[in-house]
C-alpha positions as CSV (number, residue, x, y, z in Angstrom):
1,X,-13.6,4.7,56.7
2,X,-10.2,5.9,55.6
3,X,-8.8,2.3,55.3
4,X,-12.0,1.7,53.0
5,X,-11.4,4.4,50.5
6,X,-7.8,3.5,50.2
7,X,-8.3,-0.3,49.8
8,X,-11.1,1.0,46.8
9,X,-8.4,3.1,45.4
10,X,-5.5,0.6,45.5
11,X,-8.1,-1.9,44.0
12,X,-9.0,0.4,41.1
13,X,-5.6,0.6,40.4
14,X,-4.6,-3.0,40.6
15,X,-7.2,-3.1,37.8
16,X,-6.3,0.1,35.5
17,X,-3.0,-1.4,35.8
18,X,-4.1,-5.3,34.7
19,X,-6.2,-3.9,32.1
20,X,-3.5,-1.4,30.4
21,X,-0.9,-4.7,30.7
22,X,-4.3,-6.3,28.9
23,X,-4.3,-4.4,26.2
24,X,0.0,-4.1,25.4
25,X,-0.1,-7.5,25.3
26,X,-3.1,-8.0,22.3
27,X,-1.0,-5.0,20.4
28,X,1.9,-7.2,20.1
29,X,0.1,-9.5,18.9
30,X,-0.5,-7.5,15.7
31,X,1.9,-8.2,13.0
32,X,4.3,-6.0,12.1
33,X,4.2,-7.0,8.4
34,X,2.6,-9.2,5.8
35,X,4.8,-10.5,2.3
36,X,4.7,-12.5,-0.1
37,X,6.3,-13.4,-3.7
38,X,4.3,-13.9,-6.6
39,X,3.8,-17.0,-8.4
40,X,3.0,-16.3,-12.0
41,X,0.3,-19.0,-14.4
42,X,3.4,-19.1,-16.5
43,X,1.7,-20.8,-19.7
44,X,3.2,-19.2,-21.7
45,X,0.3,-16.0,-21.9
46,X,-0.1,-14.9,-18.6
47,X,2.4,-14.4,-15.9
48,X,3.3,-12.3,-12.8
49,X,6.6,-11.8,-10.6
50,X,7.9,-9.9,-8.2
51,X,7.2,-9.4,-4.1
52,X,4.2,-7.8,-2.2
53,X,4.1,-6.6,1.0
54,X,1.6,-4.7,3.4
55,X,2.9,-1.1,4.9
56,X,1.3,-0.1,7.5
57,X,1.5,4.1,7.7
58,X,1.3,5.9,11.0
59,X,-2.1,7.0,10.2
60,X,-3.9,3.7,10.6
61,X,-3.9,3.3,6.9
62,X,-2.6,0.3,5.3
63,X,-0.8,0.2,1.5
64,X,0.0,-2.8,-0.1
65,X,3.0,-2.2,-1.7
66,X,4.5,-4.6,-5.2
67,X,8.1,-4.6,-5.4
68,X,10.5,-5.3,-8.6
69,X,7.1,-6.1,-9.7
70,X,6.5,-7.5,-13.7
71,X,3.6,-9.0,-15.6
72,X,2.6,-10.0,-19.0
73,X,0.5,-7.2,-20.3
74,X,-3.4,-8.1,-20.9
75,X,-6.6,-6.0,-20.7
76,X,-8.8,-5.0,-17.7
77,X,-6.2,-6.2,-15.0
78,X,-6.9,-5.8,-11.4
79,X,-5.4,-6.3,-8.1
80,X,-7.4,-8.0,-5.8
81,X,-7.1,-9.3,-2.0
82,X,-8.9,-12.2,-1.9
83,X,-9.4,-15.7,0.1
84,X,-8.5,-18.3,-2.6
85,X,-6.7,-17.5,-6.2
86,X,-10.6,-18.1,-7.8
87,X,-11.7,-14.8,-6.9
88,X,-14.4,-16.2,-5.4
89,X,-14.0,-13.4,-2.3
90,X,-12.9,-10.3,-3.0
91,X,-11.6,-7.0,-2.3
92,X,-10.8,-4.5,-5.0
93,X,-7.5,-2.6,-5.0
94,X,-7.7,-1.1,-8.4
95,X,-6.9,-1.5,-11.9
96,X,-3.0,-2.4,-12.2
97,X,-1.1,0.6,-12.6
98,X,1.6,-0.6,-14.7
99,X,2.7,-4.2,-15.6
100,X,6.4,-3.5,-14.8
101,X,7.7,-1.5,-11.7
102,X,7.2,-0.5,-8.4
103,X,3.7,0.2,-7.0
104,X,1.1,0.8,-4.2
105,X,-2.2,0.3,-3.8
106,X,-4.4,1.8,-0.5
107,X,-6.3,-1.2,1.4
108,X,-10.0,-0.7,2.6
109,X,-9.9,-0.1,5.8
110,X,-11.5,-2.9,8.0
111,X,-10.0,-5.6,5.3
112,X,-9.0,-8.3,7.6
113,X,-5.9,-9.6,6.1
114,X,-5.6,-13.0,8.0
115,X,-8.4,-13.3,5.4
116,X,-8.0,-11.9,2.3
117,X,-4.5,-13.0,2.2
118,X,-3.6,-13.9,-1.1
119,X,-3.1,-11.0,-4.0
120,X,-3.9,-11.4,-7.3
121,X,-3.0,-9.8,-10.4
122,X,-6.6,-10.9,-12.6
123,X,-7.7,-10.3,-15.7
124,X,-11.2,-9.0,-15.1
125,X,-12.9,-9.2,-18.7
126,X,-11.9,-13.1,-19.0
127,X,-11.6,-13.8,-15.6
128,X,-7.9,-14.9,-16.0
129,X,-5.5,-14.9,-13.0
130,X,-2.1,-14.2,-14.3
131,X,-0.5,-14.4,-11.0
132,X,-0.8,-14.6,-6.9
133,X,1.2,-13.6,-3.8
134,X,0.3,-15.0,-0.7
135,X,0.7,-12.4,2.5
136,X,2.0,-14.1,5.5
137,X,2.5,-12.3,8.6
138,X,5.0,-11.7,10.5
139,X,6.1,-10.7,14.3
């Protein structure tokens, strides 16, 4: 009886142990960042430079973050995460804070960003993309 309970013990533990080893593994699996650099329309109107990049804050939220950012000014502009540079699937970040500088925008939570992973700076009244940034991932 003895010898039972200790083989069901050492079992259960053989198994806590494979399943915490489980899980380790599919967390380093998650990226530890997403960037991209903008490519602007350039024709001659509308334009966009600069980098983006995903920060992920100890909280669990997520920022996406435009560095040595610059556009040409226009009305209603928005940044969006979305799946092609159409806007045909979307995820709103905001109205664009500024066309020139540094800036960060919070991301939904539950935005999957193998997905949406293309930002765009778009002009929502004339549905005019001025410029994208594709997010790649990185280990």
């Amino acid at each position: 009886m003895i010898k039972e309970d200790t083989m069901i013990k050492e079992d259960t533990m053989i198994k806590e142990d494979t399943m915490i080893k489980e899980d380790t593994m599919i967390k380093e699996d998650i990226p530890k960042s997403y960037e991209g650099v903008f490519v602007g329309v350039n024709d001659g109107v509308h334009n966009a430079e600069g980098q983006s990049k995903v920060i992920f804050l100890d909280d669990g939220r997520e920022i996406l973050r435009l560095e040595d950012f610059k556009s040409t000014n226009g009305p209603d502009l928005y940044v969006y995460l979305s799946t092609d540079t159409d806007a045909t699937d979307i995820v709103t970040l905001g109205k664009l804070k500024a066309n020139v500088g540094n800036q960060n925008y919070e991301i939904p939570d539950g935005t999957d960003l193998n997905k949406y992973n293309k930002v765009l700076i778009w002009c929502k009244s004339f549905s005019v993309l001025f410029g994208s940034s594709e997010l790649t991932a990185s280990p």
